[in-house]
C-alpha positions as a Markdown table, in Angstrom:
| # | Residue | x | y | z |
|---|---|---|---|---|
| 1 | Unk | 112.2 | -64.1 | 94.5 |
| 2 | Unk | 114.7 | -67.5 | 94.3 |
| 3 | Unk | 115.1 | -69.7 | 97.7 |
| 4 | Unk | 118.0 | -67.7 | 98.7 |
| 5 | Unk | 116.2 | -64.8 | 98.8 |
| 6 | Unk | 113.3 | -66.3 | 100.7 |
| 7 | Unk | 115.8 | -68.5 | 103.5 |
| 8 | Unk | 117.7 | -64.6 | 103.8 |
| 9 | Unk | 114.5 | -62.8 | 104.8 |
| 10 | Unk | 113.5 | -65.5 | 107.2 |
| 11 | Unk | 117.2 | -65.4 | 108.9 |
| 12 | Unk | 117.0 | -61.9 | 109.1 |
| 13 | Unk | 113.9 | -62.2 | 110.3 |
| 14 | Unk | 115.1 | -64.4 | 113.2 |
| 15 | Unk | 118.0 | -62.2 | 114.2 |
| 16 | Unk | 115.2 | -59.2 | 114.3 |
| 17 | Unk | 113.1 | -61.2 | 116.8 |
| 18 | Unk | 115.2 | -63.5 | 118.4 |
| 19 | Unk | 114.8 | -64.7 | 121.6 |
| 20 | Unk | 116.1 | -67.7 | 123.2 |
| 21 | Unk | 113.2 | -69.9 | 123.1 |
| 22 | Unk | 113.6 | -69.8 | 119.2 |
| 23 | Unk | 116.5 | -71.8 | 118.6 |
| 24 | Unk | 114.9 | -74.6 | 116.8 |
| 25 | Unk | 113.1 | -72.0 | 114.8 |
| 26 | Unk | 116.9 | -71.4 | 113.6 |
| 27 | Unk | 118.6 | -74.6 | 113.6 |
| 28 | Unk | 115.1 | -75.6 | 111.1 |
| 29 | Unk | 116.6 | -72.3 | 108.6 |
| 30 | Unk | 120.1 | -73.7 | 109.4 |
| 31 | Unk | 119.7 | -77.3 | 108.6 |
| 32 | Unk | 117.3 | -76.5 | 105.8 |
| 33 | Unk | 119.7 | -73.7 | 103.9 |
| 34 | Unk | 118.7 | -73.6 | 100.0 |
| 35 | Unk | 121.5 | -74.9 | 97.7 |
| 36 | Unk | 122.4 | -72.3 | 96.0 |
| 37 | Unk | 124.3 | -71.0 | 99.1 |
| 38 | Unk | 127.0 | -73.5 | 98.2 |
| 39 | Unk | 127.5 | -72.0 | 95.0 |
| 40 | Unk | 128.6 | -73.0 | 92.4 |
| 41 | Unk | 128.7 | -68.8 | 91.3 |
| 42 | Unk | 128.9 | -66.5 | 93.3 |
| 43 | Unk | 126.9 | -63.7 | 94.3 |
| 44 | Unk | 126.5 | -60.8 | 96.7 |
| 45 | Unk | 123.2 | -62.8 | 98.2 |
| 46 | Unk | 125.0 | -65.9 | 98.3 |
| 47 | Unk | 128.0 | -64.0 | 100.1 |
| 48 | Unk | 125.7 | -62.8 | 102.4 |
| 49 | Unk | 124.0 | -65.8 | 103.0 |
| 50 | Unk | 126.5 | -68.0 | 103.7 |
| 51 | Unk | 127.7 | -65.5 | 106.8 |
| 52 | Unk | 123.8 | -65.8 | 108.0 |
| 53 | Unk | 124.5 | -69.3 | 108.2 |
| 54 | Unk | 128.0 | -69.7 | 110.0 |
| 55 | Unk | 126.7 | -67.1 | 112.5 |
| 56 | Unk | 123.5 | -69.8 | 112.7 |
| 57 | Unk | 125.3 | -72.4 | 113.6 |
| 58 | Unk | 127.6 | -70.4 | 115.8 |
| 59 | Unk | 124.6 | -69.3 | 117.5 |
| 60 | Unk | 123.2 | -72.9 | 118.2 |
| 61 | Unk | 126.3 | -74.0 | 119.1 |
| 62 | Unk | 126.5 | -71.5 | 121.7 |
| 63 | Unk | 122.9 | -72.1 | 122.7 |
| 64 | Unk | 123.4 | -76.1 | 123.2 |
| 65 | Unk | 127.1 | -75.1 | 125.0 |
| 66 | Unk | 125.0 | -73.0 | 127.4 |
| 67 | Unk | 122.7 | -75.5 | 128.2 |
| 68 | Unk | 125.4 | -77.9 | 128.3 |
| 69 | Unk | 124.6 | -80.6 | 125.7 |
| 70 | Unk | 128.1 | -81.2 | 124.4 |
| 71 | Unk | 127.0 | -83.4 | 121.3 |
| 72 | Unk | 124.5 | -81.1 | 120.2 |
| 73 | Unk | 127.0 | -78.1 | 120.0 |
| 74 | Unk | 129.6 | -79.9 | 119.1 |
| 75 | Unk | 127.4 | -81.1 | 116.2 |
| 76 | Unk | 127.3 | -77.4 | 114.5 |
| 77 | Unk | 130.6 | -77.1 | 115.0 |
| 78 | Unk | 131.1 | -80.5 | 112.5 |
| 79 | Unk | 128.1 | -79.6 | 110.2 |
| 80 | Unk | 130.1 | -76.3 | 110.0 |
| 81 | Unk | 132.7 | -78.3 | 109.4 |
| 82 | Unk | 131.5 | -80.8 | 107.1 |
| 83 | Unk | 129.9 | -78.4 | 105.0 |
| 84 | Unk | 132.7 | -75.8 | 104.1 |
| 85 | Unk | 135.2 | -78.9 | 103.4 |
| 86 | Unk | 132.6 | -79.6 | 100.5 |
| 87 | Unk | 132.0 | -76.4 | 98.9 |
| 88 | Unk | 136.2 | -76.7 | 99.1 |
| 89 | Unk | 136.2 | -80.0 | 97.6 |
| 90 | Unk | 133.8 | -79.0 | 94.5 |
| 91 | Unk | 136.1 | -78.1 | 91.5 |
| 92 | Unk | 132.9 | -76.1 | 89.7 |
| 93 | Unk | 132.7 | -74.0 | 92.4 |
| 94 | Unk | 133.8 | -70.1 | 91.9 |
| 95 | Unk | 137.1 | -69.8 | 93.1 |
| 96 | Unk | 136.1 | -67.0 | 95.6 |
| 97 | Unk | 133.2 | -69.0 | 96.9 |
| 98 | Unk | 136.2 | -71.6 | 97.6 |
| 99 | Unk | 138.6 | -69.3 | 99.0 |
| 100 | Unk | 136.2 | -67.7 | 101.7 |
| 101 | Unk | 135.2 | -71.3 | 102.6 |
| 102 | Unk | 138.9 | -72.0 | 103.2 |
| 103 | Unk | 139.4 | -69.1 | 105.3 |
| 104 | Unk | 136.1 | -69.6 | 107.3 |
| 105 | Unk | 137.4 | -73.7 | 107.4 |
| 106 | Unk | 140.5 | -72.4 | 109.3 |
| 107 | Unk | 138.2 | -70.5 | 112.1 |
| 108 | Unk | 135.9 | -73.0 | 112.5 |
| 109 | Unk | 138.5 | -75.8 | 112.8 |
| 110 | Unk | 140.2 | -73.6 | 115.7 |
| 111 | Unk | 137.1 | -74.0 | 117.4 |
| 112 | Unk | 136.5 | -77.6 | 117.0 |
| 113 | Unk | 140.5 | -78.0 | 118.3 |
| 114 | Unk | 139.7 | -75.8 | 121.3 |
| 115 | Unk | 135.9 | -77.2 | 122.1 |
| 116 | Unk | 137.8 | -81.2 | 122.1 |
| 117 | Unk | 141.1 | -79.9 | 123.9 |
| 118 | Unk | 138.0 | -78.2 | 127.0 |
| 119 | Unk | 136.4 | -81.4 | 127.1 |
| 120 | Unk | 138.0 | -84.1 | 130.0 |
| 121 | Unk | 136.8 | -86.9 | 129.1 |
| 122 | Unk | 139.4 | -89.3 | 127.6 |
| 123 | Unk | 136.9 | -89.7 | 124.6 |
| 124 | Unk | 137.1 | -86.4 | 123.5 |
| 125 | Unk | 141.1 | -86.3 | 123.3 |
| 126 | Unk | 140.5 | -88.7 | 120.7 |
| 127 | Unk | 138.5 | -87.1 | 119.0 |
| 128 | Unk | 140.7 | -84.0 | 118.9 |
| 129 | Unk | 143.7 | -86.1 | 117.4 |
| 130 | Unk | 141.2 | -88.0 | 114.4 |
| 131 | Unk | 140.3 | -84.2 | 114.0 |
| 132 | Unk | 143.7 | -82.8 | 113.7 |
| 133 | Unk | 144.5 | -85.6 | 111.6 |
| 134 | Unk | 141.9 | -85.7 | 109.4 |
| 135 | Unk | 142.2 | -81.8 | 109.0 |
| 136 | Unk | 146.1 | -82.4 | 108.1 |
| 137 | Unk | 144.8 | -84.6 | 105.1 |
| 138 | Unk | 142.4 | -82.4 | 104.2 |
| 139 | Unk | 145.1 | -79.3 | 103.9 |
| 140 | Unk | 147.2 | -82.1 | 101.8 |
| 141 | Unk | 144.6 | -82.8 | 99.4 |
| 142 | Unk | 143.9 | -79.0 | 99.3 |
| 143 | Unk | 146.7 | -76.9 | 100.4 |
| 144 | Unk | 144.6 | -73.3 | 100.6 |
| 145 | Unk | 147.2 | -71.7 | 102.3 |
| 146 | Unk | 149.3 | -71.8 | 99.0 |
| 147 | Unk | 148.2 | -68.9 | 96.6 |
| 148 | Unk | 146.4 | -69.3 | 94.3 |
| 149 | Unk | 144.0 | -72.6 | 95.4 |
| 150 | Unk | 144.6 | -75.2 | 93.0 |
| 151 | Unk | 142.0 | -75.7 | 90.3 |
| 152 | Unk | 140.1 | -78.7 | 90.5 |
| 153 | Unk | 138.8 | -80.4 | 87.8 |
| 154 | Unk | 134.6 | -81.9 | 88.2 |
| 155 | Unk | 135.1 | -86.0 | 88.7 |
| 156 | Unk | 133.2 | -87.6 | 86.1 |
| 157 | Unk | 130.9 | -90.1 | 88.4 |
């Protein structure tokens, strides 16, 4: 049984027991995710996995929202973030890997929009203009909307 195997059962095993007490017992699988989730092939277990962890962080966003610490939910909303731009960025990565990571990119970037745009601080309106700019340069460096996603090629550093 490889890591992805191993973090699957535990997350499965998590959303068989959960209770709300056990969010750090979660955020631990999230933050700790094996990398072979983030491809570079893809597989039905790396599929699979990858929903286990969006829901994850979904989850303990909603959690920290809840409890209303802002940062910390709006932290797994930018780790969501942060860590679908890269499995976008990675030329060796399967091409399907990369176009579900575009498609999940567009939902989780609609939530990041709408979490800043809730917030009234004058901080946070800010923060929702460096993210709808940021995410404009990201869609220019890779358009994903535009079939078929342009194939990268690896950078030799």
């Amino acid at each position: 049984m490889n890591q992805l195997d191993q973090w699957q059962q535990q997350v499965s095993h998590w959303h068989k027991v959960r209770k709300h007490d056990q969010v750090e017992t979660l955020a631990q699988l999230i933050n700790n995710a094996p990398q072979e989730l983030w491809g570079p092939e893809v597989s039905i277990e790396q599929s699979q996995g990858l929903g286990y962890w969006l829901d994850g962080c979904a989850r303990i966003y909603q959690h920290h929202l809840e409890q209303g610490n802002i940062a910390a939910a709006y932290s797994y909303l930018c780790l969501a973030q942060a860590r679908l731009e890269s499995v976008v960025c990675r030329a060796e990565v399967d091409q399907n890997i990369r176009c579900s990571c575009c498609r999940k990119l567009e939902q989780v970037m609609v939530l990041i929009f709408e979490f800043c745009k809730k917030q009234h601080d004058q901080e946070w309106q800010v923060e929702l203009r460096n993210q709808i700019e940021m995410h404009i340069k990201f869609l220019t460096h890779y358009p994903f909307n535009e079939s078929p996603l342009p194939t990268l090629k690896p950078s030799s550093s």
